[in-house]
C-alpha positions as CSV (number, residue, x, y, z in Angstrom):
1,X,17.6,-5.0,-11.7
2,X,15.1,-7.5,-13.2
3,X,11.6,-7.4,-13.0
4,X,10.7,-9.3,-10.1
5,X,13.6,-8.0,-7.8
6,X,12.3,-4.7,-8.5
7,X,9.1,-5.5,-7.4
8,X,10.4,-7.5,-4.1
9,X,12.4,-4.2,-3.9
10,X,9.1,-2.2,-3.5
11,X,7.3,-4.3,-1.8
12,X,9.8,-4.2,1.1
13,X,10.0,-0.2,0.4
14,X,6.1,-0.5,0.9
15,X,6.3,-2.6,4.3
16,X,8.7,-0.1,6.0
17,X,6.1,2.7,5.5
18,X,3.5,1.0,7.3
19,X,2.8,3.3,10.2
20,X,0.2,4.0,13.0
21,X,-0.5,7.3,14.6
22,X,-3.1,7.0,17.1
23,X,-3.1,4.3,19.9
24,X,-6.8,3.5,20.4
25,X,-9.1,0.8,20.8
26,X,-11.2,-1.1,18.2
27,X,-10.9,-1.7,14.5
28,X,-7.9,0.0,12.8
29,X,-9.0,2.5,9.5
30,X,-6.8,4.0,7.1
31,X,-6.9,7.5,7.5
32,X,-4.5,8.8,5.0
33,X,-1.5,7.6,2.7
34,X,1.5,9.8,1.5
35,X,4.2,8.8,-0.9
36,X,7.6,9.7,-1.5
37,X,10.1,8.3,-4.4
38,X,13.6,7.3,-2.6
39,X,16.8,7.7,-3.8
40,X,16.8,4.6,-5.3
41,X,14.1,5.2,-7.7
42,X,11.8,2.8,-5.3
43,X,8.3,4.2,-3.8
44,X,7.7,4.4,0.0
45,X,4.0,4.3,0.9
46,X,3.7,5.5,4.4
47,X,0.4,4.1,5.5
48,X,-1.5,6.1,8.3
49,X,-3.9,4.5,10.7
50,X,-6.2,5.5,13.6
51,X,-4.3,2.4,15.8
52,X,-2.4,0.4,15.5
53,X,-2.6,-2.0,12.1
54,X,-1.8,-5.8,11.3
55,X,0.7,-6.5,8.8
56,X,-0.8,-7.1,5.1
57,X,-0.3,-10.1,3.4
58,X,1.5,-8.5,-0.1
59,X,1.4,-10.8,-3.2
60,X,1.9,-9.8,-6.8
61,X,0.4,-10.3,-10.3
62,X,2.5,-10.4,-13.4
63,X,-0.1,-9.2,-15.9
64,X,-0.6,-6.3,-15.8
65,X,2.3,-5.8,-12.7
66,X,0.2,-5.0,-9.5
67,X,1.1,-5.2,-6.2
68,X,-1.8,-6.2,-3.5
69,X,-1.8,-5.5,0.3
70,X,-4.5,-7.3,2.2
71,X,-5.2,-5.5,5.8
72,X,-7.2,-8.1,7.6
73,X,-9.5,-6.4,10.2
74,X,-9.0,-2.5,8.8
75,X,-11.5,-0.9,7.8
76,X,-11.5,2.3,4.8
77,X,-12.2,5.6,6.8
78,X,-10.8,7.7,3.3
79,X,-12.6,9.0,1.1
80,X,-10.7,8.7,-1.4
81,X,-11.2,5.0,-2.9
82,X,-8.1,6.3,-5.3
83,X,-4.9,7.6,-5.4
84,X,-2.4,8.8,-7.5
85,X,1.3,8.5,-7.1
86,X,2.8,9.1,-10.5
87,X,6.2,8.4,-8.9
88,X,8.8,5.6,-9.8
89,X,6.9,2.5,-11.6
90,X,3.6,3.2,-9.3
91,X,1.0,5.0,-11.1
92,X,-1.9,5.0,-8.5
93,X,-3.3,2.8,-5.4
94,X,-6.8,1.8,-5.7
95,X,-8.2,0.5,-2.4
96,X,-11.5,-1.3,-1.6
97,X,-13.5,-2.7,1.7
98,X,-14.9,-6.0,1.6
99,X,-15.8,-8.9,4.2
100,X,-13.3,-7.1,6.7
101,X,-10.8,-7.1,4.7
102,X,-9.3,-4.1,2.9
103,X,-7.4,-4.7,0.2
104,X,-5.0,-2.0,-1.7
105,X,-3.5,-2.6,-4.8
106,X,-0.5,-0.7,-6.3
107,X,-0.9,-0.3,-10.5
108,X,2.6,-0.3,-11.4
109,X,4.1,0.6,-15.3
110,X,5.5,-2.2,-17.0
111,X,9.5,-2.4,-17.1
């Protein structure tokens, strides 16, 4: 698989995990993120918010290879501004709060 179908391959991986766990009113915060590597050799990210959550807008860089989610209207209710993975080609998530926006981004090890 070349480079950028794996990436469009984990980015889809990524999507599916996007989950809420609490119906509530308000602004939506991430709570918690847990990661699991597939059969495949792909990474799902299951996401875990206090509500319901929009869908990110996902775009990638080429150098260095990093995936980015922007969560419009979600706020960062972790702790934890970092996370490691260490699973398929994702090393660790970084995520960070900023005009309403959060934005993770997924550092991923070259191919």
């Amino acid at each position: 698989m070349n480079k950028l179908n794996h990436l469009r391959a984990f980015v889809l991986v990524a999507l599916m995990g996007v989950a809420s766990v609490i119906q509530a009113g308000g602004t939506a915060s991430l709570k918690g993120i847990d990661s699991r590597l597939m059969p495949s050799g792909q990474v799902e990210l299951l996401l875990h918010f206090n509500q319901d959550a929009p869908s990110p807008k996902v775009f990638v860089w080429s150098n260095p290879v990093r995936t980015v989610f922007d969560f419009q209207d979600v706020m960062l209710s972790m702790s934890m501004r970092n996370k490691s993975i260490n699973q398929g080609n994702i090393d660790k998530l970084v995520m960070r709060e900023a005009g309403g926006k959060l934005r993770m981004v997924a550092h991923q090890t070259q191919f």
